[in-house]
C-alpha positions in Angstrom: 0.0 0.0 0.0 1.2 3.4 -0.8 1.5 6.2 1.5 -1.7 8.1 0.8 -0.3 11.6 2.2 2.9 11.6 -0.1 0.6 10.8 -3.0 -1.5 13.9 -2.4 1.2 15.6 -2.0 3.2 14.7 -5.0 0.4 13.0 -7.5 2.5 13.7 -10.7 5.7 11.4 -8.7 2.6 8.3 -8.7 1.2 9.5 -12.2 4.8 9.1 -13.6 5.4 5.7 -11.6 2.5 4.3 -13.8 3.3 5.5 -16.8 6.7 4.1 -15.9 5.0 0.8 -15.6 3.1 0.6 -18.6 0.2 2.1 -17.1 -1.7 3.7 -20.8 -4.2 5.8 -18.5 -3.2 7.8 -15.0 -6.8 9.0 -13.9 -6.7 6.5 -11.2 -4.8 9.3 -9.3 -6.7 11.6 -9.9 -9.8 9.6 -8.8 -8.0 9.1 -5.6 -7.7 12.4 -4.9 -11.1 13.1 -6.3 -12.1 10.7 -3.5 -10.4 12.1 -0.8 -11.6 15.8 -1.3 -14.9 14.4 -1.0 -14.7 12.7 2.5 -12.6 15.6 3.4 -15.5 17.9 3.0 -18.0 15.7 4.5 -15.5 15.0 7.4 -16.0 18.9 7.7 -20.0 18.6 7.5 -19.8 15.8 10.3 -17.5 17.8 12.3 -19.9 20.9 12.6 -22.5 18.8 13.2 -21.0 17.3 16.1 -20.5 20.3 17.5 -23.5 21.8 16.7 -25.2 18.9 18.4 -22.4 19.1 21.9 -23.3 22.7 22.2 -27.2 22.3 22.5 -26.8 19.0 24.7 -25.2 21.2 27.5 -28.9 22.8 27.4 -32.5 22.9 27.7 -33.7 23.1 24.3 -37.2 24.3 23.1 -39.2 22.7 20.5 -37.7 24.6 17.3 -33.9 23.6 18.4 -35.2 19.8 19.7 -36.6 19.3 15.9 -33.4 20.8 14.0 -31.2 18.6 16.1 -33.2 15.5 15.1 -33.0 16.9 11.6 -28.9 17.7 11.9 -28.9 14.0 13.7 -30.3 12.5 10.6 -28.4 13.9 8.8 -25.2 13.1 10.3 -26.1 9.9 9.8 -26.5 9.7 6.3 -22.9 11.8 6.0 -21.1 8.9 8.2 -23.0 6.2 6.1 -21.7 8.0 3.1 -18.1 8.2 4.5 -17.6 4.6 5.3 -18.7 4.1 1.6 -16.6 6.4 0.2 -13.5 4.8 2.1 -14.2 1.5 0.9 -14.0 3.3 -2.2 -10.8 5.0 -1.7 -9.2 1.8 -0.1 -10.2 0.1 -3.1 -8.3 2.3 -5.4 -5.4 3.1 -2.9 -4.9 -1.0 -3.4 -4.3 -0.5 -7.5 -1.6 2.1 -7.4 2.0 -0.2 -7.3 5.0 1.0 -5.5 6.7 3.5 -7.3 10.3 2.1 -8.4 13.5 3.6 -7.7 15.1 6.4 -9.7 17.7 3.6 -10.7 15.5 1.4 -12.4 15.2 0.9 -16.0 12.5 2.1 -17.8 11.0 -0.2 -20.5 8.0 -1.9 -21.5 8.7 -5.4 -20.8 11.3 -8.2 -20.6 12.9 -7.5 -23.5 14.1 -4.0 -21.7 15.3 -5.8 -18.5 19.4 -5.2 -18.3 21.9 -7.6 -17.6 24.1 -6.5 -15.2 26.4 -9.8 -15.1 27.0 -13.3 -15.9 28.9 -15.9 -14.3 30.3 -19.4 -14.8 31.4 -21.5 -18.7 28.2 -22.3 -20.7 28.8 -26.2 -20.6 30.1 -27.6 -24.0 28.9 -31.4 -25.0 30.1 -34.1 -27.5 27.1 -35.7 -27.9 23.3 -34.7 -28.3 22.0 -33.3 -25.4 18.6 -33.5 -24.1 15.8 -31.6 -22.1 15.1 -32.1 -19.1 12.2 -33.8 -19.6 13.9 -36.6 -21.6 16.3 -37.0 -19.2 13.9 -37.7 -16.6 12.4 -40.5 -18.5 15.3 -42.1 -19.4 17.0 -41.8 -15.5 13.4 -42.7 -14.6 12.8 -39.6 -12.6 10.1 -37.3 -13.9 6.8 -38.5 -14.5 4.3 -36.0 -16.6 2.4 -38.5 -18.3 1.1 -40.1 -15.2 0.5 -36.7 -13.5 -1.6 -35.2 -16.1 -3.5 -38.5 -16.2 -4.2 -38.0 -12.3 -4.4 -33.8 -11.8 -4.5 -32.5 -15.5 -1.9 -30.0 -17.3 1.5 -28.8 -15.3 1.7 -31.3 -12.8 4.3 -33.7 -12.4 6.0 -36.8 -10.4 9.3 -36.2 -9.3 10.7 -40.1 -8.4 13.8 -41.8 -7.1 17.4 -40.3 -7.2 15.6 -36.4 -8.3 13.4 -37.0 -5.1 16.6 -37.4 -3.1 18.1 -34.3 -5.2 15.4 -32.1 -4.3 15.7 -33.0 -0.5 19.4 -32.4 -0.8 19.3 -29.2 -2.0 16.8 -27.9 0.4 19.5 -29.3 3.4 22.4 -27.7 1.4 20.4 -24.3 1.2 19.8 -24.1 5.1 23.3 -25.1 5.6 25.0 -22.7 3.7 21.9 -19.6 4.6 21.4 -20.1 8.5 24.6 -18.8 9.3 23.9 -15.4 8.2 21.5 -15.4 10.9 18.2 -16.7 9.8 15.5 -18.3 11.5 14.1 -21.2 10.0 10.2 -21.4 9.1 7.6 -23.2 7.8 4.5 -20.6 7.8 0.7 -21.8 6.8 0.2 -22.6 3.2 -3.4 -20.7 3.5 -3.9 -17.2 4.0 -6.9 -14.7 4.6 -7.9 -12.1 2.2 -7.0 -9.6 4.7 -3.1 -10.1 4.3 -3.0 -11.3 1.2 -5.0 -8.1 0.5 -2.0 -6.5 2.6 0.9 -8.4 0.7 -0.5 -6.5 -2.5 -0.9 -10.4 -3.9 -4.0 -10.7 -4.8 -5.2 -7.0 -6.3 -6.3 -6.8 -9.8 -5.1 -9.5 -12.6 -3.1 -10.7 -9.5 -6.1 -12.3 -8.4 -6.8 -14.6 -11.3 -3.2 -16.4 -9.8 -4.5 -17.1 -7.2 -6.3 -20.9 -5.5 -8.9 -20.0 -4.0 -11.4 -21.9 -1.2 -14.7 -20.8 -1.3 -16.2 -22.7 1.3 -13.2 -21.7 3.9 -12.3 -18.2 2.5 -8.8 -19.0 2.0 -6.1 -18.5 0.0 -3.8 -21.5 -1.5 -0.2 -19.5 -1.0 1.9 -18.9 -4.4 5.3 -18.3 -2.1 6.2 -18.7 1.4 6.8 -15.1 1.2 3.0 -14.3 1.4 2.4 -15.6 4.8 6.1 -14.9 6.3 5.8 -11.6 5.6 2.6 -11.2 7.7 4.2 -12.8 10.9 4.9 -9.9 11.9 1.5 -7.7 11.3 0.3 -5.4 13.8 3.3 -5.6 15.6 6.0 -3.0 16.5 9.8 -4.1 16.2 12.2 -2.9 18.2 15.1 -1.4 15.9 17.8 -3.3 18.4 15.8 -6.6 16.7 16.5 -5.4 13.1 17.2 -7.3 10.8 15.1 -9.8 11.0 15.7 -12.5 8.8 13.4 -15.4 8.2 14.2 -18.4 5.8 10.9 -20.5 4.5 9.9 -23.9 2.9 7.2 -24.1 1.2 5.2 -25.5 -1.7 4.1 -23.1 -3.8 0.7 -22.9 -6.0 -0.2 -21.0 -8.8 -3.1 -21.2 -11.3 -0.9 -19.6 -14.4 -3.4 -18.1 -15.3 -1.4 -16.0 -18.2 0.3 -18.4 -19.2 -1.3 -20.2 -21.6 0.9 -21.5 -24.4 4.2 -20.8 -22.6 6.6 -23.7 -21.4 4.0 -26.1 -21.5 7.0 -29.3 -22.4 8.1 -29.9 -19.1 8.2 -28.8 -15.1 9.6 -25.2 -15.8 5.9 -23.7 -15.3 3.5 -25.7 -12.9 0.8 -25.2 -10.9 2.5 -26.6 -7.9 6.1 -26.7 -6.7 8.5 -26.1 -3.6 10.6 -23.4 -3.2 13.0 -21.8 -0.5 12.4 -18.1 0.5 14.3 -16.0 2.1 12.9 -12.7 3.8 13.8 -10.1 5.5 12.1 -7.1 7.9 15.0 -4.0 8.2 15.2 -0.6 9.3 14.5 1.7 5.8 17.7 3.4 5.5 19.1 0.2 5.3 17.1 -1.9 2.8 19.1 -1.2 0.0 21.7 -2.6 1.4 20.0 -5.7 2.2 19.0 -5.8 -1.0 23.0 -6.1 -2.5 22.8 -8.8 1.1 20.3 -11.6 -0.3 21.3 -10.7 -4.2 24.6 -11.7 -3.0 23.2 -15.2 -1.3 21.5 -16.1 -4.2 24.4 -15.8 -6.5 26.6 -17.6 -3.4 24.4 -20.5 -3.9 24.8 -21.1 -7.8 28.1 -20.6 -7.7 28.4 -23.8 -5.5 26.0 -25.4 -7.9 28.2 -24.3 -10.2 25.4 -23.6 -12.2 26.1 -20.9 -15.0 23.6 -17.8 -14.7 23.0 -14.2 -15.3 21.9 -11.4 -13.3 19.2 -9.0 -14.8 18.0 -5.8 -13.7 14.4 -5.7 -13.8 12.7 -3.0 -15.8 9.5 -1.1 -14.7 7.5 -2.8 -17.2 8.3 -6.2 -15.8 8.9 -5.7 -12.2 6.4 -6.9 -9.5 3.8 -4.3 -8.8 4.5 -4.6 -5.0 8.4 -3.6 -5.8 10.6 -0.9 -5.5 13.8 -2.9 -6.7 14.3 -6.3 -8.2 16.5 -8.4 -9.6 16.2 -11.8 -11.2 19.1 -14.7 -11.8 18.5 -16.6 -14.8 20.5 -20.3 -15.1 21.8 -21.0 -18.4 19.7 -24.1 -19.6 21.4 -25.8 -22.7 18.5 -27.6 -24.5 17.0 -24.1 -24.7 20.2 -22.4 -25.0 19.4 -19.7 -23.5 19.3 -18.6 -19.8 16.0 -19.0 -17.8 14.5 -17.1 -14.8 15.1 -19.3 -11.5 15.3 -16.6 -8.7 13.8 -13.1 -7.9 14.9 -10.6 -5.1 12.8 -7.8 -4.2 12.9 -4.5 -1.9 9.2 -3.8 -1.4 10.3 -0.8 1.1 7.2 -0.3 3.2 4.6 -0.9 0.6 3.4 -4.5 2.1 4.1 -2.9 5.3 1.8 -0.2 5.6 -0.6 -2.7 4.2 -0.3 -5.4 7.0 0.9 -2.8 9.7 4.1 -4.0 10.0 6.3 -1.1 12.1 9.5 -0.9 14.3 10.6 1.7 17.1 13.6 3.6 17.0 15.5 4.3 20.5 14.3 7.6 20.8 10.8 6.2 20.6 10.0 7.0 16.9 7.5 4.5 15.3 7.7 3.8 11.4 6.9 1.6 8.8 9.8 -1.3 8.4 11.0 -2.0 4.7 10.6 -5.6 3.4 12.5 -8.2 1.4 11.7 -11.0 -0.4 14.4 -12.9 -2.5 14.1 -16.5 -3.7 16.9 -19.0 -1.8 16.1 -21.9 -4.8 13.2 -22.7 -6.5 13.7 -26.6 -5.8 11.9 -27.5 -9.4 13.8 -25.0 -11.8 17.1 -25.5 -9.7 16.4 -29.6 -10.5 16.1 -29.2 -14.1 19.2 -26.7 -14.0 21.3 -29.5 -12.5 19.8 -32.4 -15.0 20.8 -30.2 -18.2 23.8 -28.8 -17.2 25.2 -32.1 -15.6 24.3 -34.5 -18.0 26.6 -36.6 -19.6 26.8 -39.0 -22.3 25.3 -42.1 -20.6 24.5 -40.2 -16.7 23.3 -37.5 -14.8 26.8 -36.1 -12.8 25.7 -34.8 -9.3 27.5 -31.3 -8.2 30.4 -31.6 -5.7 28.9 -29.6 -3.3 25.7 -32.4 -2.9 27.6 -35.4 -2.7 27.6 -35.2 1.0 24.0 -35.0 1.1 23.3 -38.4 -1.3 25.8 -40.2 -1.1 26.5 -41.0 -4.7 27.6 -39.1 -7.5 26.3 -39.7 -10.3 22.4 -40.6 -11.4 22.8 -43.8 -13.8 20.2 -45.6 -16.4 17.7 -48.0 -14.0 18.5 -52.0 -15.2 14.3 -53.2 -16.1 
């Protein structure tokens, strides 16, 4: 949620943050502030009523005052009836307007405008024909699709044998290598209420089409451990000696992919349904940025001990989260594709999901404010799977990276004897 008295104070800095986004119209600002001069002045009208109404009930009025005060009391109730509507209208709008991005961001219209900043680790050369993922996990016997979309339809799979083991590994080798740096470990609901998903900013406009929803139990089906992390802390105040605070979540994580239709549909890259390790973070706001470079920094520790080759792109205003002020995305280089593929975000949200869940910390001299937030993905346990089956492969197996060994045992995934 944005901070509704730096918007009317500077509505062209929110017009031009839309724009920025790709936004083709800006009158939602202006019905905002629209809006708000309209409960202002009947805030005014209530107000003089009140008082109109306190200053005759210190007296004995006669008949001519007793009837205008049942009038005026009528009437202030229409004016608070018509307040609370035009609140709900105002909160409604309030909720559409994204965080406006950082000076530093790149404008563009889409992907195609996102910048990369850097690329590490050899693209993998091979003497012999390479396969997807998918066909590898036939022929090692550890993907099932077929069977999956038999059972649950489209963009569901079976993960079997040596990957299951793979995927446990890695989410062991991630809490290894992250707890350290001082977070706690969590596993948070996989349900949420409106309320704070409302809060989150993850469920407001087309973002709500993404999202599972149970009717019957007004619930929300999470789409990242992020969403109900973050709220752990609503309604609370933090003491600044506390901050950071650094959580580190498992979860699985649904999605309906809604907009998706068409795209990546060979394959696990794009499901309704995986697992993925979050990391998040609650920090004071002057120094969120530097928590930022913090968890970019983690992300890129942890495929470099893959030794998975990736990129690191700057995310453009068109194709940022709406919720964002910063982000970044790694992208691992995925051979039968050749080319690299999205597999981690890390956002700075500064206080825009935490004005909406009432998130706040208190300085030493007593100060209260809104805390920044940060949400950067640790591994997305599907995408980071198929990274290590393409880039590992070899001629007649799958070669585990050094850095899991410990974790299975073996080293290498080899053809199952039928």
């Amino acid at each position: 949620m944005i901070d509704i008295r730096d918007l009317l104070k500077n509505p062209q800095k929110y017009k031009q943050a839309l724009v920025d986004r790709g936004y083709q119209d800006t009158s939602l600002i202006d019905e905002v502030l629209e809006l708000k001069n309209k409960i202002n002045y009947l805030i005014k009208q209530r107000d003089e009523i009140n008082a109109l109404i306190n200053k005759f009930s210190k007296t004995k009025p006669d008949e001519k005052t007793i009837k205008l005060l049942r009038e005026k009391k009528e009437e202030l109730k229409k004016i608070k009836e018509e307040i609370k509507k035009l609140e709900e209208a105002l909160e409604e709008k309030i909720d559409l307007i994204p965080n406006v991005p950082a000076p530093e961001v790149p404008r563009g219209k889409d992907e195609n405008d996102n910048v990369i900043l850097r690329t590490w680790g050899e693209i993998p050369q091979f003497d012999f024909e390479i396969k997807d993922h998918i066909d590898l996990g036939k022929e090692f016997d550890l993907i099932d699709v077929d069977k999956a979309g038999e059972i649950a339809g489209s963009r569901f799979y079976y993960l079997k044998n040596e990957a299951v083991l793979l995927e446990i590994a890695l989410i062991k080798f991630v809490y290894d290598i992250l707890l350290p740096y001082g977070f706690i470990p969590i596993i948070p609901p996989y349900f949420i209420k409106e309320k704070y998903y409302r809060g989150m900013g993850r469920i407001t406009g087309a973002d709500r089409e993404e999202r599972y929803y149970l009717e019957k139990d007004d619930l929300f089906l999470i789409g990242s451990a992020e969403h109900t992390i973050g709220p752990y802390h609503a309604n609370e105040i933090l003491a600044e000696d506390e901050l950071p605070k650094r959580y580190l979540g498992f979860s699985p994580c649904f999605r309906r992919e809604a907009g998706s239709y068409g795209k990546d549909v060979r394959g696990i890259l794009r499901t309704h349904q995986f697992e993925k390790v979050e990391m998040f973070s609650f920090t004071l706001p002057e120094k969120s940025e530097e928590e930022h470079q913090f968890l970019l920094s983690l992300e890129e520790k942890i495929m470099q001990l893959l030794k998975i080759p990736y990129r690191v792109m700057f995310i453009c205003t068109g194709d940022m989260g709406r919720t964002d002020y910063k982000q970044y995305d790694i992208e691992a280089w995925l051979p039968s594709q050749q080319r690299y593929r999205e597999t981690h975000s890390c956002s700075n949200t500064t206080d825009y999901q935490a004005r909406g869940i009432n998130a706040r910390f208190r300085r030493k001299n007593g100060k209260v404010g809104y805390l920044h937030m940060l949400n950067a993905t640790a591994l997305a346990i599907g995408r980071a799977v198929i990274a290590i089956l393409e880039n590992y492969q070899r001629k007649d197996y799958i070669e585990i990276p050094e850095v899991l060994v410990p974790y299975l045992g073996f080293d290498k995934i080899v053809k199952k004897i039928k």
